[in-house]
C-alpha distance (Angstrom), angle and dihedral (degrees) to the residues before:
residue distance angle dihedral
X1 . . .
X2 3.54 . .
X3 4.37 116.5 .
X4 3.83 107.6 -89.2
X5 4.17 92.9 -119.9
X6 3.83 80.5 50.2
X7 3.68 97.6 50.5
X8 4.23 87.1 42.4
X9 3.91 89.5 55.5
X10 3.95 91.6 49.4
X11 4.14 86.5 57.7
X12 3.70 89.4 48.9
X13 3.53 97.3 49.6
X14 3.60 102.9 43.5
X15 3.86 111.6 149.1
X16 3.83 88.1 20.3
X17 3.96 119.7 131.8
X18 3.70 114.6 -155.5
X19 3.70 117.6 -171.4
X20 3.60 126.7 -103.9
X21 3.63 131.2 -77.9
X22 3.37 106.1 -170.0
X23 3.80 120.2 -172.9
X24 3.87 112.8 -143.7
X25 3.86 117.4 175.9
X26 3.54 127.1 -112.5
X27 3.41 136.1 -135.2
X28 3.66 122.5 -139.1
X29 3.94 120.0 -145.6
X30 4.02 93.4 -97.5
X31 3.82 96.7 -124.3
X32 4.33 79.4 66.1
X33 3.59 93.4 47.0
X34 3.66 103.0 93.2
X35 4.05 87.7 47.5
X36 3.70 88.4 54.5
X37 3.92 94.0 47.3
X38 4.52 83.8 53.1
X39 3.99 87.8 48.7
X40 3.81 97.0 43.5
X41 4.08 108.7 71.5
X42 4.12 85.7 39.2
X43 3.68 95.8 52.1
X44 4.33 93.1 45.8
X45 3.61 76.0 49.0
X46 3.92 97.7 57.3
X47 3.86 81.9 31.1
X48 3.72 95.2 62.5
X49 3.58 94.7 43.1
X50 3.83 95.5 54.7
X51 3.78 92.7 48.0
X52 3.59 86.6 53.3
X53 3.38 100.6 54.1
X54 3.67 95.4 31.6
X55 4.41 88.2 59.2
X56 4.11 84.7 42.2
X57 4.25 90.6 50.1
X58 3.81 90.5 41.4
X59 4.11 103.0 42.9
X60 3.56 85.8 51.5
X61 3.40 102.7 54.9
X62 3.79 95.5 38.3
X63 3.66 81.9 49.4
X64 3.73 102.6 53.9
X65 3.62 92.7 47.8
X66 4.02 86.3 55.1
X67 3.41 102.2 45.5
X68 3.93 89.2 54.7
X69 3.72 96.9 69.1
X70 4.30 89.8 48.5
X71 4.04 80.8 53.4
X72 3.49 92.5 59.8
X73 4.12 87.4 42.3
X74 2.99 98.8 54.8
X75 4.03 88.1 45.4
X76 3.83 90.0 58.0
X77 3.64 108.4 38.6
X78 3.93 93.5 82.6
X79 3.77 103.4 53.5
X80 3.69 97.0 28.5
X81 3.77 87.4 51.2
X82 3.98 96.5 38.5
X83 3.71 81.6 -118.5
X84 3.86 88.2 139.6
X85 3.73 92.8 52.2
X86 3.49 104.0 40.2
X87 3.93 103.0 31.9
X88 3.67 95.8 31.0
X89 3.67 105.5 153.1
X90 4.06 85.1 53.7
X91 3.60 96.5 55.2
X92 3.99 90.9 95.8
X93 3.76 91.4 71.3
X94 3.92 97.9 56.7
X95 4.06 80.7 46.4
X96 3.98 90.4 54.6
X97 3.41 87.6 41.6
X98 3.64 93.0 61.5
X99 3.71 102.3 38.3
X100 3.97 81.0 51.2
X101 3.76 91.7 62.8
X102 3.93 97.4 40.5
X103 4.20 86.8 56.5
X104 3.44 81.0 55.3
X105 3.47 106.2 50.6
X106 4.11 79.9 42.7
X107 3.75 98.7 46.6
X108 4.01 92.2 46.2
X109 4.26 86.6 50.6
X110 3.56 93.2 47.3
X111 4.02 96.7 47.6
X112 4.12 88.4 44.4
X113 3.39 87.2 55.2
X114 3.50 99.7 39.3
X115 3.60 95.6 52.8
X116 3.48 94.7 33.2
X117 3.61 107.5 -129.4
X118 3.58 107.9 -179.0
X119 3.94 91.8 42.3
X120 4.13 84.5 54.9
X121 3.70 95.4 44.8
X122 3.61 96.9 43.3
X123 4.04 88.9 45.4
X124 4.28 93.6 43.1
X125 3.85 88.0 49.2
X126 3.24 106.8 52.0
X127 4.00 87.1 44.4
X128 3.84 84.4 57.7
X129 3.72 98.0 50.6
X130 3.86 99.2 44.3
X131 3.95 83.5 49.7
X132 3.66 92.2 48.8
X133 3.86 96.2 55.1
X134 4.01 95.7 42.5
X135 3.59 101.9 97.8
X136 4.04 84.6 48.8
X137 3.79 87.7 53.7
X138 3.91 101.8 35.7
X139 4.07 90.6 82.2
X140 3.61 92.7 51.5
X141 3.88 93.2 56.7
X142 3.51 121.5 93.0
X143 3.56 112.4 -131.9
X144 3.56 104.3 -178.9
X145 4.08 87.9 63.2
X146 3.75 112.4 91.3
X147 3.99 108.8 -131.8
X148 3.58 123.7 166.0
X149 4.02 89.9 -114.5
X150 3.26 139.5 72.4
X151 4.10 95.4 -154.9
X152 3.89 112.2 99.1
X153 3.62 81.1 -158.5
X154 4.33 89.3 63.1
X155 3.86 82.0 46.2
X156 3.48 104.7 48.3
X157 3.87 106.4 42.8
X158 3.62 140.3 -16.1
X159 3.65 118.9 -91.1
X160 3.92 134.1 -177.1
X161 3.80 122.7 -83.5
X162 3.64 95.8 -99.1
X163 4.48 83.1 59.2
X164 3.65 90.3 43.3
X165 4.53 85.9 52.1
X166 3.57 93.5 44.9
X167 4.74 81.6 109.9
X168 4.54 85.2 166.1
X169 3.83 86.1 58.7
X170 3.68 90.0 42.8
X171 3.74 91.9 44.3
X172 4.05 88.7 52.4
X173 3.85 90.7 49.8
X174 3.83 94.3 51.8
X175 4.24 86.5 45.0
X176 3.65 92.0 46.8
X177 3.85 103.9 44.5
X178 3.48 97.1 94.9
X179 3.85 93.1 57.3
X180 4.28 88.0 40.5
X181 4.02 90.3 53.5
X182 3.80 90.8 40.6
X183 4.02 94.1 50.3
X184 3.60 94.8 42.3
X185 3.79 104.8 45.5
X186 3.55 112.4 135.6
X187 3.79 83.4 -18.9
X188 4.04 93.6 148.5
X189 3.90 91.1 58.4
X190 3.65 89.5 59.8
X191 4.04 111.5 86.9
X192 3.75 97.9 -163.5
X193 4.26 85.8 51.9
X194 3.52 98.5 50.9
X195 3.87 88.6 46.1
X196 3.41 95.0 52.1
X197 3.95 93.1 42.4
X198 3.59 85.0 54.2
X199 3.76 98.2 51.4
X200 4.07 87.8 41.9
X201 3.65 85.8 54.0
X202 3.63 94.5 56.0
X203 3.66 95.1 43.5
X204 3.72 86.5 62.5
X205 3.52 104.2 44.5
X206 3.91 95.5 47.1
X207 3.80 84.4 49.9
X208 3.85 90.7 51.4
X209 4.09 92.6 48.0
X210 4.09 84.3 48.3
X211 3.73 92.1 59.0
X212 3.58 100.5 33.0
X213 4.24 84.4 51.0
X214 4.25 91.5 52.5
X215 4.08 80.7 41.3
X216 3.71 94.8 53.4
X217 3.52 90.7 41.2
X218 3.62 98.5 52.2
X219 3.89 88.7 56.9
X220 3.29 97.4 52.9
X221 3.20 97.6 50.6
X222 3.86 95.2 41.7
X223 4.51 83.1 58.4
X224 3.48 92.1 59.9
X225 3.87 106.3 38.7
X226 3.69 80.9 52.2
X227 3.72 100.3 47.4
X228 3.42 84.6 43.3
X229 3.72 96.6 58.3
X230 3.91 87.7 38.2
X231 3.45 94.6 64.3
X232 3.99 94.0 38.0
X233 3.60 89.4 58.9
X234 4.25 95.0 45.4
X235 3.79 88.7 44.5
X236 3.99 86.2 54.3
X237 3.69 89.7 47.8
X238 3.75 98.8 48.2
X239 4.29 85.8 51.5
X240 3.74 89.6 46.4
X241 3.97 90.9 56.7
X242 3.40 92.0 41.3
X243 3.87 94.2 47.0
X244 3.75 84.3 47.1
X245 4.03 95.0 68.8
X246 3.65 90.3 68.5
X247 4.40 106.4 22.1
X248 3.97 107.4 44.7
X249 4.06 84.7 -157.5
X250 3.98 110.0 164.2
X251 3.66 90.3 -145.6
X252 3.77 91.5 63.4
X253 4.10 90.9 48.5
X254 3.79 78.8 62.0
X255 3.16 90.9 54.1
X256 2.97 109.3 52.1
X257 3.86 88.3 52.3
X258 3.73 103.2 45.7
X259 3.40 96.2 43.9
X260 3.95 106.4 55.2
X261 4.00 86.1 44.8
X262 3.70 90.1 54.4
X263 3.64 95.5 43.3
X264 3.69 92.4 53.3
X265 3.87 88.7 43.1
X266 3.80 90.9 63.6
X267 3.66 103.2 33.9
X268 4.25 78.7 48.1
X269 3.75 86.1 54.0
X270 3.68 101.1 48.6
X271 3.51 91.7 46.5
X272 3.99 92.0 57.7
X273 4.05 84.5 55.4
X274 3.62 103.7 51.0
X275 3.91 84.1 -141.1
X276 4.40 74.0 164.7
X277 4.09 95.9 46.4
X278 3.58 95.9 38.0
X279 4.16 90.8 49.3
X280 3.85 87.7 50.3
X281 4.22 88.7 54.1
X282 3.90 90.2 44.1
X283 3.91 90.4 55.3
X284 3.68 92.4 44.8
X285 3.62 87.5 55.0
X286 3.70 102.3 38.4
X287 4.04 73.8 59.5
X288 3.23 98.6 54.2
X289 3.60 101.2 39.0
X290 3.77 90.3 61.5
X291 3.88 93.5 54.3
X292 3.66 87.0 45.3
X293 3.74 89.7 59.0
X294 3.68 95.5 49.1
X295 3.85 86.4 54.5
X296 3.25 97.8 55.2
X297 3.68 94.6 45.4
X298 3.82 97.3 48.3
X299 3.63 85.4 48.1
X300 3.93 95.3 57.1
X301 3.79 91.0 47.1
X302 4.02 91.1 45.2
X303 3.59 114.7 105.6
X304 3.82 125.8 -134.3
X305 4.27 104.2 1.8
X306 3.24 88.0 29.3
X307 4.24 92.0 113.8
X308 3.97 85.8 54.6
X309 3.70 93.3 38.9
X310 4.29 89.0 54.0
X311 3.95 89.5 46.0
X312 3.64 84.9 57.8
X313 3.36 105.7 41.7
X314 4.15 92.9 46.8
X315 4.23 85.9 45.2
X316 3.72 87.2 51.4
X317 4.03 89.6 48.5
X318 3.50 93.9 58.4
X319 3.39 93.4 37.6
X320 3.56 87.8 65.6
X321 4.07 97.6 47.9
X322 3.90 86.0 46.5
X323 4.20 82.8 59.2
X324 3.54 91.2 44.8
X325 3.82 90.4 49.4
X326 3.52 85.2 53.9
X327 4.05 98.0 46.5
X328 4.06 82.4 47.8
X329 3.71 95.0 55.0
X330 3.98 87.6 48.3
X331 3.24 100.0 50.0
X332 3.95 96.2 46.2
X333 4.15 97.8 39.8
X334 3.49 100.6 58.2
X335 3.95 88.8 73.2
X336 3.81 93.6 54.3
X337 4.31 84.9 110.2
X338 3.34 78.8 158.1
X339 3.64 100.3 -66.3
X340 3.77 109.6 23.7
C-alpha cells in the first residue's frame, strides 16, 4: 500500500499530468563494472532505508496537519448540531472521539521525534546518493596522491559537514579502493574507456534532469492545487458568515468552523514541504543538468584535451548535485522543531 503522504498527494492532484520519468539503464565502462556490482546491494540498502524513513517523516507530518481540522469537527458537531441538547446522554462519544484523535496527532509527534525521522531520512539519503555516484567519481580520483581519506568525494570537491559525516560512505570507499584503483588503472589512456565513461556519464545526468523535471513539476503543481483549494475553502467561509447574518442555519456554523481549520491544515502542510522551495531547486537543476550534458558531450567529441576536458566537465556535474544535496538538506532541516 502506497505511503499515506503519497496516497494524500494522489487526491490532490487528481486530473494532473506530470511528465515522464523514464528510467533507461546505463552501462558502465566494463573495466568499472565489477566496482559497480560491490556498490550496488549497499546503496539499495541505504536506498531503502531513506525511503523508509523519508514516507515515515512525511505521512506524519501530512498527517498531523490533517487530523487537526477533524479535531476541531468533531469539537463542533455537537453544539452546532444541538447534538448536546437533544442527544445529551450521547455526547460522551463525540468527546472520546475527539480526545482519540488529539492522542493521535500526539502519539504520531512524539514517536517522529523520538525516532527521529527526518534526522534518519536526511542521513540514509544522502548515504544513498553519494553511493550511487561513486563508480562515476572513482576514475576521477587520484589514487597515487596520499590524502588522509579514503572518500573520493573528500578528494574531489568540498562538500557540507553533513557529506564530510557521512563515516558508512567513507567506510565503503576505504573497502572498495582496491577494486576503484584496479578498474581505473590507466583507464584515461584507453579510448574505448573514456568513450564509454563519457556516454555513461550522460546517461546519468539526462536521467537525473528527467527526475528532477517530473520532481519540479510535481511541486508546482502540488502549490497551486493547494492554494487553490485554500482559497476555495476561505471564500466558502467568508459566504457562510456572511449568509449567517440573515439564515441562522447550523450547517453553516459548521462551516464556518471546519472549513478555516482545514484550510489552515493544508496550507500548514504545504508549507512544512516546501513543495515551492523544493520546485525552485528542481528547476535550477533541471538547468544545470542540461548544460552538464552538453559538456560532457562536447568534451567526448573534442579533439586533443578532450580526456582532461571530460574529467572536468563530469567533476563539475557532480559537483553541482553535491550543491544541490546540500541546498536539499537546508531547505528540509530547518523544520526538524523537533518533529517537522
Amino acid at each position: 500500500m502506497p505511503p499515506f503522504h503519497s496516497l494524500v498527494k494522489r487526491l490532490l492532484l487528481a486530473g494532473v499530468t506530470l511528465p515522464a520519468s523514464p528510467h533507461t539503464p546505463h552501462t558502465a565502462p566494463e573495466r568499472l563494472l565489477p566496482l559497480v556490482a560491490a556498490v550496488g546491494p549497499r546503496q539499495a540498502a541505504f536506498n531503502a532505508e531513506a525511503v523508509r524513513y523519508g514516507n515515515r517523516y512525511r505521512s506524519a507530518f501530512w498527517a498531523i496537519y490533517l487530523l487537526s481540522p477533524v479535531a476541531v469537527l468533531f469539537a463542533a458537531l455537537p453544539p452546532a448540531m444541538g447534538w448536546d441538547v437533544h442527544l445529551h446522554s450521547y455526547a460522551w462519544v463525540w468527546a472520546v472521539c475527539e480526545l482519540l484523535v488529539i492522542l493521535t496527532v500526539a502519539a504520531i509527534y512524539w514517536r517522529g521525534d523520538k525516532a527521529d525521522w527526518q534526522g534518519q531520512w536526511l542521513a540514509a539519503r544522502t548515504r544513498a546518493e553519494l553511493a550511487w555516484y561513486l563508480p562515476l567519481v572513482a576514475p576521477l580520483v587520484d589514487f597515487g596522491r596520499p590524502h588522509d581519506s579514503a572518500s573520493g568525494y573528500v578528494r574531489m570537491f568540498t562538500p557540507g559537514e553533513h557529506l564530510r559525516q557521512a563515516g558508512d560512505v567513507d567506510a565503503m570507499c576505504a573497502q572498495l579502493e582496491p577494486l576503484a584503483r584496479a578498474g581505473t588503472a590507466g583507464a584515461w589512456q584507453d579510448p574505448d574507456f573514456v568513450r564509454a565513461y563519457a556516454q555513461w556519464a550522460i546517461g546519468i545526468l539526462e536521467g537525473q534532469r528527467s527526475y528532477h523535471l517530473r520532481a519540479g513539476a510535481e511541486n508546482h503543481a502540488l502549490t497551486h492545487r493547494v492554494h487553490r483549494i485554500t482559497g476555495g475553502l476561505f471564500f466558502f467561509t467568508a459566504v457562510g458568515a456572511a449568509l449567517h447574518l440573515v439564515l441562522h442555519s447550523l450547517w453553516l456554523s459548521l462551516a464556518s468552523v471546519f472549513f478555516p481549520a482545514l484550510g489552515a491544515a493544508l496550507h500548514g502542510a504545504l508549507a512544512q514541504s516546501e513543495a515551492y522551495r523544493l520546485e525552485q531547486n528542481a528547476g535550477r537543476l533541471v538547468r544545470g543538468m542540461a548544460q552538464a550534458t552538453e559538456e560532457v558531450g562536447a568534451a567526448l567529441a573534442a579533439a586533443g584535451d578532450g580526456r582532461a576536458a571530460l574529467r572536468d566537465a563530469v567533476q563539475r556535474a557532480v559537483a553541482l548535485i553535491l550543491d544541490e544535496h546540500q541546498d536539499w538538506h537546508g531547505t528540509v532541516r530547518p523544520h526538524h522543531i523537533p518533529l517537522g
